[in-house]
C-alpha positions as CSV (number, residue, x, y, z in Angstrom):
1,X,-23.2,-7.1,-0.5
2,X,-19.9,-8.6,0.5
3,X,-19.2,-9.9,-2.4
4,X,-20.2,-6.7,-4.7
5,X,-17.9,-4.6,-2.4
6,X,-14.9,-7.2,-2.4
7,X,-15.0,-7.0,-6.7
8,X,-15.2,-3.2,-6.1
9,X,-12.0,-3.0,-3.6
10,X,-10.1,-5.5,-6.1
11,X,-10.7,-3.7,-9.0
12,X,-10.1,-0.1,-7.6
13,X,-7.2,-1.5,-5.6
14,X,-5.6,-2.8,-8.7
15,X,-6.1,-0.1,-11.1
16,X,-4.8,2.7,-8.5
17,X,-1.6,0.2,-8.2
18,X,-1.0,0.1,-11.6
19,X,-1.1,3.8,-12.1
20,X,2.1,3.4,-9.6
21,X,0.0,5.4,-6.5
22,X,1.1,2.8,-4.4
23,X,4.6,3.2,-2.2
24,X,7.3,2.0,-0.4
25,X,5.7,3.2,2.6
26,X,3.7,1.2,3.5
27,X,2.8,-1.3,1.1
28,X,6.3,-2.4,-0.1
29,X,6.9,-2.2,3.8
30,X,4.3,-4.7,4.3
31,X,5.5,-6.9,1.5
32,X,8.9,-7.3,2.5
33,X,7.6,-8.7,6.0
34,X,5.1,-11.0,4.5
35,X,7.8,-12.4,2.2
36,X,10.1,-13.2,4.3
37,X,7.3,-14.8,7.1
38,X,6.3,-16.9,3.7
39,X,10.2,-17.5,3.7
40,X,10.4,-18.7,7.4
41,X,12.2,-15.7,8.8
42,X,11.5,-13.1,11.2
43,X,10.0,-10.1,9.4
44,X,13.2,-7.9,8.5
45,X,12.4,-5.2,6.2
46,X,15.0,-3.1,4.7
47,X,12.7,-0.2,4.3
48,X,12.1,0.8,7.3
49,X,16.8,0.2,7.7
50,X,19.4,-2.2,7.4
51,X,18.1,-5.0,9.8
52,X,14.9,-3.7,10.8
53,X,12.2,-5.9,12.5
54,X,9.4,-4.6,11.6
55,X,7.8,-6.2,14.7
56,X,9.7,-3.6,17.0
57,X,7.6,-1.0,14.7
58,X,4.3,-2.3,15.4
59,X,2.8,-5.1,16.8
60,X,1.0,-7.2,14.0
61,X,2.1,-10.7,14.1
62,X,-1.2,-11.7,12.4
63,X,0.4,-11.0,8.9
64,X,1.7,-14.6,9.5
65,X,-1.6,-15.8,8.1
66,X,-1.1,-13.9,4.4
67,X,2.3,-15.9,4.2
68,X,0.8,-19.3,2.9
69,X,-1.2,-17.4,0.2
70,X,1.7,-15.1,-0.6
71,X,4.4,-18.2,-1.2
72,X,1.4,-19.2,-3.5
73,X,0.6,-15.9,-5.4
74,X,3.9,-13.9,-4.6
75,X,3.7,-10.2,-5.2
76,X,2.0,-6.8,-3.8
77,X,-1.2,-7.7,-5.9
78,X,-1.9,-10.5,-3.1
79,X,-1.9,-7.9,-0.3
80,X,-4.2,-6.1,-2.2
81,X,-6.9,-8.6,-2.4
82,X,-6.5,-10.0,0.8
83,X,-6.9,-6.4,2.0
84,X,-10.4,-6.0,-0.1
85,X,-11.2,-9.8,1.2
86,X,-11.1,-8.1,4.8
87,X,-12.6,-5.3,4.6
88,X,-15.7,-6.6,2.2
89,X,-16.4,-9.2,4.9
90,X,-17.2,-6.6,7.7
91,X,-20.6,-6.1,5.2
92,X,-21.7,-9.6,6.2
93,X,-22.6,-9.4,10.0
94,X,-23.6,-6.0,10.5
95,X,-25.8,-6.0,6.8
96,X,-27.7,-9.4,7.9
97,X,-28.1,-7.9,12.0
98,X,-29.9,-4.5,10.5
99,X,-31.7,-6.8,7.8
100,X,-33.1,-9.2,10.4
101,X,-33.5,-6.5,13.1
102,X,-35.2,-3.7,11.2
103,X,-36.4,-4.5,7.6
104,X,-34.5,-5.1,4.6
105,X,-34.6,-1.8,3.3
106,X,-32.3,-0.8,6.6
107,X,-30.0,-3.8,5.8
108,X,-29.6,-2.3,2.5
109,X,-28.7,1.0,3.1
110,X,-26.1,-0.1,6.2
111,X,-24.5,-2.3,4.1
112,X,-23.9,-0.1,1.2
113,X,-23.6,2.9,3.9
114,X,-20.6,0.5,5.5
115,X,-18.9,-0.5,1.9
116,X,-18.6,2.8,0.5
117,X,-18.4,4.3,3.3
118,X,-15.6,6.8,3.3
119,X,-13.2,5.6,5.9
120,X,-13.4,1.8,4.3
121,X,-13.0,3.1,0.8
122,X,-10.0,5.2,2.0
123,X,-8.4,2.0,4.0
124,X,-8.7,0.2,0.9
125,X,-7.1,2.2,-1.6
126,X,-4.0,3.7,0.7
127,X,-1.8,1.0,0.0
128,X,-1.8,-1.9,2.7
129,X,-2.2,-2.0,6.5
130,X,-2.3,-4.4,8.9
131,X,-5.7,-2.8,10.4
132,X,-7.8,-4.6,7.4
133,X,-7.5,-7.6,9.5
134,X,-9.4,-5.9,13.0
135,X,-12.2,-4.1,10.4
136,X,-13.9,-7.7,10.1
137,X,-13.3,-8.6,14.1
138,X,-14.8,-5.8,15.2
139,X,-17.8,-5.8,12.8
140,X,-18.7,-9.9,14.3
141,X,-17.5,-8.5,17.4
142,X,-19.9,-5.5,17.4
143,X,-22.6,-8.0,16.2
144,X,-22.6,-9.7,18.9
145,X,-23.0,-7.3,21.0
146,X,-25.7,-6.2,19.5
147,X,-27.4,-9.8,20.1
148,X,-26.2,-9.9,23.9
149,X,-23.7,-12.7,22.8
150,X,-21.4,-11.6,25.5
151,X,-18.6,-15.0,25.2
152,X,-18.6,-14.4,21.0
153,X,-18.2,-11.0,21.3
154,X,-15.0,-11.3,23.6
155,X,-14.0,-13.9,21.2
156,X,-14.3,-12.0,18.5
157,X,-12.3,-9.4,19.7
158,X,-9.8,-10.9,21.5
159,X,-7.2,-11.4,18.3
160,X,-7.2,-7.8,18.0
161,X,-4.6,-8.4,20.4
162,X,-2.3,-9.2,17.5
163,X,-3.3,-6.7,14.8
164,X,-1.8,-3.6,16.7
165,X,-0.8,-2.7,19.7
166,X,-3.5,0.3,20.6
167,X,-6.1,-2.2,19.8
168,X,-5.9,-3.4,23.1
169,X,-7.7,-0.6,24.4
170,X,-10.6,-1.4,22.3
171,X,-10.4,-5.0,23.6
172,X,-11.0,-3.1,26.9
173,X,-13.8,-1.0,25.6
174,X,-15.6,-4.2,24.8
175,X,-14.7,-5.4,27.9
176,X,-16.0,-2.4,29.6
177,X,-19.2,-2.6,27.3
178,X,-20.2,-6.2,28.3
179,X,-19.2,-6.0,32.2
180,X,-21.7,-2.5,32.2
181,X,-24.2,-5.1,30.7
182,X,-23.4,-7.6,32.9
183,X,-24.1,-4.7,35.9
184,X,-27.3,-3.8,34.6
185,X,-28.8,-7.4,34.5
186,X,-27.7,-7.9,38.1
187,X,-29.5,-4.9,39.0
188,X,-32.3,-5.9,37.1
189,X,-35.6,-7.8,38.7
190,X,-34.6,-10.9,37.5
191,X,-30.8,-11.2,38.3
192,X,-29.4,-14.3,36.4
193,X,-27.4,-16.0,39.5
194,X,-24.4,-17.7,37.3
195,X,-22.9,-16.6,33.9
196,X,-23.1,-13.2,34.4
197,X,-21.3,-11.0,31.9
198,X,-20.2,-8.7,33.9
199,X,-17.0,-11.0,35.4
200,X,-16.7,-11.8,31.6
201,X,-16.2,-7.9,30.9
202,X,-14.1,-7.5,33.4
203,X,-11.4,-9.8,32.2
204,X,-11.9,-9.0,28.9
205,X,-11.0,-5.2,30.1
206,X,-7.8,-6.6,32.3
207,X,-6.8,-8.7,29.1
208,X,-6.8,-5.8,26.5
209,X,-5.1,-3.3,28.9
210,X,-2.5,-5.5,30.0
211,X,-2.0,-6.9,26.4
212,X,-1.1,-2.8,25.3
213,X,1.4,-2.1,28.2
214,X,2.6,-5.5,27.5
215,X,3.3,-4.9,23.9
216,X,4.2,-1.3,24.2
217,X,6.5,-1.8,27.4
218,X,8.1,-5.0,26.5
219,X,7.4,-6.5,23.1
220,X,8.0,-3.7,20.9
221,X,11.4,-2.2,22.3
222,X,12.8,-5.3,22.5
223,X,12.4,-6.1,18.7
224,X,12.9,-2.6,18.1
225,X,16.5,-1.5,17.1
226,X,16.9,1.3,19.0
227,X,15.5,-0.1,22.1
228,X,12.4,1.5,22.3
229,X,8.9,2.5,20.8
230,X,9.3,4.8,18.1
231,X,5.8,6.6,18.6
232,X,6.3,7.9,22.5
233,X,7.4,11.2,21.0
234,X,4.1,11.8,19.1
235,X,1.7,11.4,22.4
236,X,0.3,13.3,24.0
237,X,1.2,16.5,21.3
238,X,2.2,19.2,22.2
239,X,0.0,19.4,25.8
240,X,3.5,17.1,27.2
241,X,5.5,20.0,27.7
242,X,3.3,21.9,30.1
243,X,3.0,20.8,33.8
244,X,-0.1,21.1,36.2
245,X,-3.3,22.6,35.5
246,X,-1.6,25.2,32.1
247,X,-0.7,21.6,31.2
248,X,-4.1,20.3,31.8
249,X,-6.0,23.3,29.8
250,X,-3.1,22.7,27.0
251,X,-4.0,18.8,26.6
252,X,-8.1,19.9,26.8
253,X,-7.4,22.5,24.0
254,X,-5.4,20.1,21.8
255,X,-8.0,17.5,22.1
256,X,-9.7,19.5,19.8
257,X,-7.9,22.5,17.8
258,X,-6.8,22.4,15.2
259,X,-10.7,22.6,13.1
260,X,-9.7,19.7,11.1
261,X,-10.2,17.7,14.3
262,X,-13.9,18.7,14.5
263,X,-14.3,17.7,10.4
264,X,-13.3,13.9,11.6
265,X,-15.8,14.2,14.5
266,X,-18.5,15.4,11.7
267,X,-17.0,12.9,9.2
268,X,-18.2,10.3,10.9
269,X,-21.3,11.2,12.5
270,X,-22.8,11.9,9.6
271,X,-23.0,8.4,8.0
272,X,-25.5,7.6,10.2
273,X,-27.4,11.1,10.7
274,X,-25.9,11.5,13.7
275,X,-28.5,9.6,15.6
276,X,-25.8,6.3,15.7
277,X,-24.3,8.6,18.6
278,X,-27.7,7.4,20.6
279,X,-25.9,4.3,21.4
280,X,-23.4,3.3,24.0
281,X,-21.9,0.9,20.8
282,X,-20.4,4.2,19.9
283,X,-18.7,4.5,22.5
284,X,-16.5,1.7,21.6
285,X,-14.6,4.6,19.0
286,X,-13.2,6.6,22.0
287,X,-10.3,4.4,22.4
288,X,-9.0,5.0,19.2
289,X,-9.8,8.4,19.0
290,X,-8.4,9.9,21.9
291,X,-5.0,8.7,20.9
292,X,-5.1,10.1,17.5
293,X,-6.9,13.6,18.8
294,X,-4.3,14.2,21.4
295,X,-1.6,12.5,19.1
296,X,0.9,15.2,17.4
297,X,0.6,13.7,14.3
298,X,-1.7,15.4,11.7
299,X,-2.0,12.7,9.3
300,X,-4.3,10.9,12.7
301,X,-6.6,13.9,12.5
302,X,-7.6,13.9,8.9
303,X,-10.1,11.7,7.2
304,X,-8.0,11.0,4.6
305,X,-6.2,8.2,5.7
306,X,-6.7,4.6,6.7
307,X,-6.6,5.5,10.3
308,X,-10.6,5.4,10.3
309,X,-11.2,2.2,8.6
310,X,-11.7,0.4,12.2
311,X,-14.1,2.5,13.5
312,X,-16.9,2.6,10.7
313,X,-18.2,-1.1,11.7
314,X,-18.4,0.7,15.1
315,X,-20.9,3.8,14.2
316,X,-22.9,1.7,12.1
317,X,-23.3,-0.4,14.9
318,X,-24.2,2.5,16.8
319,X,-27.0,3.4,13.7
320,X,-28.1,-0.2,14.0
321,X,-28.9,-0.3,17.9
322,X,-30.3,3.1,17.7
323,X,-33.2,1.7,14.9
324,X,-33.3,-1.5,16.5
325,X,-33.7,-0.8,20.4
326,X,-35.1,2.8,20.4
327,X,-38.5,2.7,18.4
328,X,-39.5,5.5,21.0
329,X,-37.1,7.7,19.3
330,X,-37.1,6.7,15.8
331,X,-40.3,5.9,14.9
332,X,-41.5,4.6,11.3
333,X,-41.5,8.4,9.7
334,X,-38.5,9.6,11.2
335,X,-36.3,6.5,10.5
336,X,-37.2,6.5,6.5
337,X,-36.0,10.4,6.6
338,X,-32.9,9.2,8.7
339,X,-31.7,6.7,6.2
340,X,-32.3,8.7,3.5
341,X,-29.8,11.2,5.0
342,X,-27.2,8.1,5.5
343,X,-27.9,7.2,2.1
344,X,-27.6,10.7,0.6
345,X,-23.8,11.3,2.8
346,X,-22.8,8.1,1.2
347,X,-23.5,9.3,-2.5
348,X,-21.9,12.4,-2.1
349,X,-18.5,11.1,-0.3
350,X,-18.6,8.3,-2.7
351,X,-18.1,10.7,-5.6
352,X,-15.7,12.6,-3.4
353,X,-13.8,9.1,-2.3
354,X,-11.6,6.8,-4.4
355,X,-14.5,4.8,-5.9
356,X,-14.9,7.5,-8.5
357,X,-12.0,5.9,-10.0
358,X,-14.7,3.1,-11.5
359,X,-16.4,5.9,-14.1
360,X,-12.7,7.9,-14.6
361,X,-11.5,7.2,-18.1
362,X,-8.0,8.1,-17.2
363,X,-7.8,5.6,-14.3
364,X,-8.8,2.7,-16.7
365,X,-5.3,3.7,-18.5
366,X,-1.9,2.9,-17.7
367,X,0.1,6.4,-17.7
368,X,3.5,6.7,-20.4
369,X,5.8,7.7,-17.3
370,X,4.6,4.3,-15.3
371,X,5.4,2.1,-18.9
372,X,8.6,3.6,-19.0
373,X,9.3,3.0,-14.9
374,X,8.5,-0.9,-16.1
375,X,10.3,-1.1,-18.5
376,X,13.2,0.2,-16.7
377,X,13.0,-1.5,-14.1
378,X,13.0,-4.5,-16.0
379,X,16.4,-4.7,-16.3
380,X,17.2,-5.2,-12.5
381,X,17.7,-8.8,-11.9
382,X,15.5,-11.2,-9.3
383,X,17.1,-11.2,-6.2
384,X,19.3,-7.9,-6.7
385,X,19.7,-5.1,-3.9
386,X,18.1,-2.1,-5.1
387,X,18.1,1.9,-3.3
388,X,14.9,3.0,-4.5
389,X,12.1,6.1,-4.1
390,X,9.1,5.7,-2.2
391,X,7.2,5.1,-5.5
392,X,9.3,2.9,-7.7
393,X,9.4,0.4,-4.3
394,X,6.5,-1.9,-4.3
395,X,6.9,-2.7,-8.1
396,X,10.4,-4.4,-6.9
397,X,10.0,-5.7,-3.3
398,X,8.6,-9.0,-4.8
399,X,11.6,-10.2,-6.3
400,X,14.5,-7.6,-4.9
401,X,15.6,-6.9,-1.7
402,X,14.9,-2.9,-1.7
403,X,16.4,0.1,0.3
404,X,15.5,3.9,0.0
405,X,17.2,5.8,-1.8
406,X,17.8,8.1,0.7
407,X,19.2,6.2,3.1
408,X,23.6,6.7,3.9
409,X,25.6,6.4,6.6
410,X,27.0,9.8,9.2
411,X,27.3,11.6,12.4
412,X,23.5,12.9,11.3
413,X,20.8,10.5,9.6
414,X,19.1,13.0,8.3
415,X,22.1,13.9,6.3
416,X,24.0,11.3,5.3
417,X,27.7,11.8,4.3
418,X,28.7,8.1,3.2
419,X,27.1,5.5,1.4
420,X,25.2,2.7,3.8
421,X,27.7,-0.4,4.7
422,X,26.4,-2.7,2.7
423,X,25.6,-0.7,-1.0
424,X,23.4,-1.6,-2.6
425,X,24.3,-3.0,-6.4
426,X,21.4,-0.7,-7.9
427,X,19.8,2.6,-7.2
428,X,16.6,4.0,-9.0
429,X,15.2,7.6,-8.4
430,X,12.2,9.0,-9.8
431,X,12.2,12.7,-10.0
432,X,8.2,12.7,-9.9
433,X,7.7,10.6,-7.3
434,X,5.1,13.2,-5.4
435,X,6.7,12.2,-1.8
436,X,8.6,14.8,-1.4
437,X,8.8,15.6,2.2
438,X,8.4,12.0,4.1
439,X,10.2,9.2,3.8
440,X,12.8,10.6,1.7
441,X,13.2,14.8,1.5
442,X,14.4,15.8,-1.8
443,X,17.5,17.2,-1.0
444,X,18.4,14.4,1.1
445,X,17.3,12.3,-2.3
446,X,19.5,14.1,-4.6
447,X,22.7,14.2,-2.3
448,X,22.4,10.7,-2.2
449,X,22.7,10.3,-6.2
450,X,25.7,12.6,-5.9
451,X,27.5,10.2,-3.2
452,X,26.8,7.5,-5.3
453,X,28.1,8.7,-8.5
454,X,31.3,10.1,-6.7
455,X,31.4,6.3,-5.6
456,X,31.2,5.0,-8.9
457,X,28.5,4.1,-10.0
458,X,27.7,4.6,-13.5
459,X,24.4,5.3,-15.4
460,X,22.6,2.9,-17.4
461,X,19.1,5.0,-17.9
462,X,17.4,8.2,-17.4
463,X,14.6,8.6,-19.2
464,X,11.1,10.7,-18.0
465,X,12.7,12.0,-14.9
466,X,13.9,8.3,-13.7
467,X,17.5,7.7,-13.3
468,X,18.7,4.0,-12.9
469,X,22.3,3.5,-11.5
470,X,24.6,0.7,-11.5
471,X,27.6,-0.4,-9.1
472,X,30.8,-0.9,-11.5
């Protein structure tokens, strides 16, 4: 199952990068750090602004460990496989646990529930994200768990640590999990009277909450350039400008309004008929979800994006302990109906999902405005400076050092009235690049070309809606 899955991330990966659906943000973001780790530098990343560490943006020092393999195989396509490597390998633990636990017809249907599931399939083919590395942590994490394997389980999950800094407070959740285990046995008639969990869990919970406030305290605005972390303004939504109880009922009713929160909530439930929610593994999503609900950020709420990767090892987990551990409640009869549901949601978001892209004639063809983008392109130089759009990006981060296009110099970012200190010898804009609004507005885009022309430069193409621009 893992390996089916990692041949149907690669593939689908690969042929929605070279249809040029792929961006700047956040795969040519993620490139530019990994290249220079693989380079033996801090991870500066011109996207994001001149200088920018891109560990004062998130917490993720376990990209380190794509470097070796990058400086081997340099270029976005790496990222892309190591990505589908990841995220295949969360099949493994949680397929053989339901196989072993409940019959191999269960182990089948979890594991192709998990791999085409819709929030894996969506991680997958949004770019890349550091979060494909806690996707295969959690899953042996939440295996272990399911085995009462307390010490792996915390080990497991204890690198999570370094894949971003709000996975901490799933750290603690496990924690918390394993020390309420831990309670129950020493209430139990036969009390173990050493190696308890529940001292275990309660580190565990210290370790992940202190590891957050560390990160998000300390770490990230001191290796972020202006000081401090860029995401404060986005919690707790809208509830933060109320005080006392209004402000109270105002966080309660954002917690769940807008409707498009509830359709996550459904989302996913309904890979494992709801009856995953049964189990306290479950749980172990709340973390991550109260930040996003309350968050005043829509992209968080919808199930669109590859915020919800991490917690499908987590409700299949749930589904798992539910058939395992509850044969009172899901007997023989009502377990075959209840993974023919799970196996029914999956078919229908898979068609709905990115991995229709495998029986789409047009996605097995490269499109005439991304040949002409190549060839284009091709006439920048290795090792050039480049302004670029959000699209044209990732095909030159490899061998360029790349800036947007929208980015200048002025009393107001957001409308820049000068060109940026150091210009850039190239600029490239792409007229159809369907990123209209974030990271680079249109008009913001085009007065940009105008500075740079006043400036200038002079035009050596534009052909399809993509004009390439030279310094003199």
């Amino acid at each position: 199952m893992t390996a089916v899955f990692f041949a149907v991330y690669t593939l689908v990966s690969l042929l929605r990068n070279d249809r040029m659906l792929n961006a700047g943000y956040d795969l040519g973001i993620f490139e530019q750090a990994i290249r220079t780790y693989a380079h033996g530098q801090a991870p500066v990343v011109e996207l994001k602004g001149p200088g920018f560490n891109l560990l004062g943006d998130h917490f993720h020092p376990i990209l380190v460990l794509v470097a070796p393999l990058y400086r081997l195989f340099p270029g976005s396509v790496t990222l892309l496989v190591v990505q589908a490597a990841l995220m295949a390998l969360a099949c493994y633990p949680l397929t053989r646990w339901a196989h072993r636990a409940v019959g191999p017809v269960t182990g089948l249907v979890v594991g192709c529930g998990l791999g085409a599931s819709w929030g894996l399939v969506t991680g997958v083919t949004k770019d890349f994200h550091e979060i494909c590395f806690a996707v295969p942590l959690l899953a042996f994490s939440v295996t272990a768990l399911g085995h009462r394997r307390w010490r792996a389980a915390a080990a497991w999950a204890l690198p999570l640590l370094l894949v971003k800094e709000d996975l901490g407070l799933t750290l603690a959740a496990i924690g918390a999990y394993i020390a309420w285990q831990g309670l129950r046995e020493r209430r139990g008639p036969e009390a173990p009277r050493r190696n308890s969990p529940l001292l275990l869990g309660l580190g565990v919970v210290c370790l992940g909450a202190a590891g957050t406030a560390l990160e998000v305290l300390v770490l990230l605005p001191a290796m972020n350039p202006r000081g401090g972390f860029d995401y404060w303004q986005q919690m707790p939504g809208e509830a933060s400008t109320a005080s006392g109880a209004v402000g109270l009922a105002s966080l309660g009713l954002h917690l769940f309004w807008p409707p498009m929160k509830w359709l996550l909530l459904f989302m996913l439930a309904a890979p494992t008929a709801f009856v995953g929610l049964r189990s306290p593994l479950t749980l172990l999503c709340v973390p991550t979800l109260a930040w996003r609900l309350l968050a005043g950020n829509e992209h968080y709420w919808q199930p669109n994006f590859h915020y919800n990767a991490i917690l499908m090892p987590l409700v299949f987990a749930g589904f798992i302990d539910v058939l395992h551990r509850r044969t009172d409640l899901v007997p023989p009869a009502r377990r075959r109906r209840l993974l023919t549901f799970s196996a029914a949601f999956t078919a229908v978001t898979a068609a709905v999902y990115p991995l229709h892209d495998l029986v789409l004639p047009s996605a097995w063809r490269t499109p005439a405005h991304v040949r002409t983008a190549e060839r284009l392109l091709a006439r920048i130089p290795d090792g050039d400076t480049v302004a670029s759009s959000n699209r044209l990006a990732p095909m030159l981060t490899g061998r360029a050092t790349v800036s947007l296009v929208c980015f200048g110099t002025g009393p107001d970012p957001a409308s820049p009235t000068a060109l940026p200190a150091d210009p850039p010898r190239w600029v490239v804009s792409d007229r159809q690049d369907p990123t209209v609004k974030t990271p680079c507005p249109v008009a913001q885009t085009e007065r940009m070309l105008r500075l740079y022309r006043a400036h200038g430069y002079v035009r050596v193409a534009e052909e399809d809606g993509i004009t390439v621009l030279r310094r003199r």
